[in-house]
C-alpha positions, 0 to 999 in steps of 0.5 A, spaced: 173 173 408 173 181 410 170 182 403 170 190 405 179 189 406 177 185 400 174 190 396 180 195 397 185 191 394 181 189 388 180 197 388 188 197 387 189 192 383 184 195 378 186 202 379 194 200 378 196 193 376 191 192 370 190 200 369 192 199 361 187 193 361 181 196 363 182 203 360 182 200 354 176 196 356 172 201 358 174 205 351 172 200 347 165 199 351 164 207 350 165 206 343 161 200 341 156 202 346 153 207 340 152 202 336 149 196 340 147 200 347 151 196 351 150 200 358 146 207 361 152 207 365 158 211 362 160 216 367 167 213 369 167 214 376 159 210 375 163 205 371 169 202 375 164 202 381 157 199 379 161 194 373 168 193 374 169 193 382 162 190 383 164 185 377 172 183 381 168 182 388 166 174 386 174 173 385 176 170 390 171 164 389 174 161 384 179 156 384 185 156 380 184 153 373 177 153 374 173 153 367 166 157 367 160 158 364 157 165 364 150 166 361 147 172 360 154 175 358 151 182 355 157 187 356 161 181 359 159 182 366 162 180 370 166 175 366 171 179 362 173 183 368 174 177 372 178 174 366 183 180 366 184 179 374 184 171 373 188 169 367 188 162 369 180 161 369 178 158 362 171 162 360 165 160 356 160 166 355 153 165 352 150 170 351 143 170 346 143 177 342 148 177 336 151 184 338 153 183 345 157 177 342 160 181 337 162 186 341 165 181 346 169 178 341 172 184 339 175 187 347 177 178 347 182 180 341 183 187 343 185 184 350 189 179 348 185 174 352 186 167 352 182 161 354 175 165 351 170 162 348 162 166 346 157 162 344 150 166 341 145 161 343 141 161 348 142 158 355 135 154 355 137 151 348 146 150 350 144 147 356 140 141 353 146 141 349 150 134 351 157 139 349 156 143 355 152 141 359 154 139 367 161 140 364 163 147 368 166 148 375 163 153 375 156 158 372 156 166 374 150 170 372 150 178 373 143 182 373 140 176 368 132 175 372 129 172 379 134 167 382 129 162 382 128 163 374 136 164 374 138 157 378 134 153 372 138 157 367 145 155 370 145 150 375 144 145 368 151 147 366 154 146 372 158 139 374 157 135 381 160 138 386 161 145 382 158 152 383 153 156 381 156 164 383 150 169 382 151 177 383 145 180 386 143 186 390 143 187 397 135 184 398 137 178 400 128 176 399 131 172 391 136 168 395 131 165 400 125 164 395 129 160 391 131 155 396 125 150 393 128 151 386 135 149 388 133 142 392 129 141 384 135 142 381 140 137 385 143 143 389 143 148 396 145 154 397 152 154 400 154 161 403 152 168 401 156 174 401 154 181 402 157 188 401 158 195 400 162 198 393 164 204 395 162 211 396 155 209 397 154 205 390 149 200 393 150 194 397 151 187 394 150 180 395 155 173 392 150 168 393 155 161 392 150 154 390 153 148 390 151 142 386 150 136 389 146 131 384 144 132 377 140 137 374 134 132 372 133 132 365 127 136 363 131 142 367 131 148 363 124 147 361 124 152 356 120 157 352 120 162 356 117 157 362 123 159 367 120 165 367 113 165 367 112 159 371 119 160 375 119 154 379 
């Protein structure tokens, strides 16, 4: 994968094919960004970089049909971005704070997006929930913590043999640090993605972690261990 060739056509796809979507997107974010602080990036230039292309790079790592957990949705990055590009994924968007979930709910209807579920709950408490635990193809996170601590967020909601996709800057250190928790966790890592959005917005890493045996029950620990005591 050219992930720079890559980035260009999603550019495209962004800027032409689904302009409409994402104008509306972008209008409702700046809208309701007043009343529930959503982003400090409200520029628009700022925005279709650092957001929207950023969130569109992991595209192409997601099978046809698949359905994904994303935890820590905030103003749905990347999940609402990659729904507007991919209507044939199915989303389930956990997210802890009540205003987030209300403005999700909000660009879901306004886009018209089908197969969008949000849950305010929070992703310790979702994924000792039988309901959704190992029942996702995939998990995706964006800019939520520390890969160690992320992996236990995540990986819990993740089938055998699916994906926990994280959206990371370009130190790789977080990546590598985390390989025990990964093995802790019943996964590995697969493959890892680096690139640079445009106009010198900043190098980016995918980091791809396949499940490959159940998460152990006790995972995640709860009350805020993940991130006190990551593992």
């Amino acid at each position: 994968m050219d992930m720079q060739e890559n980035l260009q056509q999603l550019k495209e796809k962004i800027e032409f094919e689904r302009k409409e979507e994402f104008a509306l997107f972008r209008a409702l974010l700046l809208e309701y960004n007043e009343k529930y602080n959503l982003t400090t990036i409200l520029e628009e230039e700022d925005m279709f970089y650092k957001h929207f292309l950023d969130s569109a790079a992991g595209e192409f790592l997601f099978e046809k049909n698949s359905n994904i957990a994303e935890i820590g949705s905030g103003a749905g990055f990347p999940s609402l971005v990659l729904k507007i590009l991919r209507p044939d994924l199915s989303f389930d968007l956990f997210e802890s704070v009540g205003k987030k979930c209300e403005f999700l709910n909000v660009v879901v209807e306004k886009l018209g997006l089908s197969k969008m579920h949000i849950y305010n709950v929070r992703a310790e408490d979702a994924a000792k929930d039988q309901t959704f635990r190992e029942k996702y193809d995939y998990a995706v996170a964006r800019a939520v913590a520390r890969m160690n601590t992320l992996s236990e967020y995540c990986l819990p909601f993740v089938k055998v043999g699916g994906k926990f996709v994280a959206y990371k800057s370009g130190d790789l250190t977080e990546i590598f640090e985390a390989e025990s928790a990964y093995k802790i966790l019943g996964a590995k890592k697969k493959e890892v993605y680096q690139y640079a959005l445009p106009k010198e917005y900043g190098e980016r890493t995918l980091a791809v972690i396949e499940k490959r045996k159940p998460t152990p029950p006790k995972y995640p620990r709860g009350q805020g261990k993940e991130r006190k005591n990551p593992l």
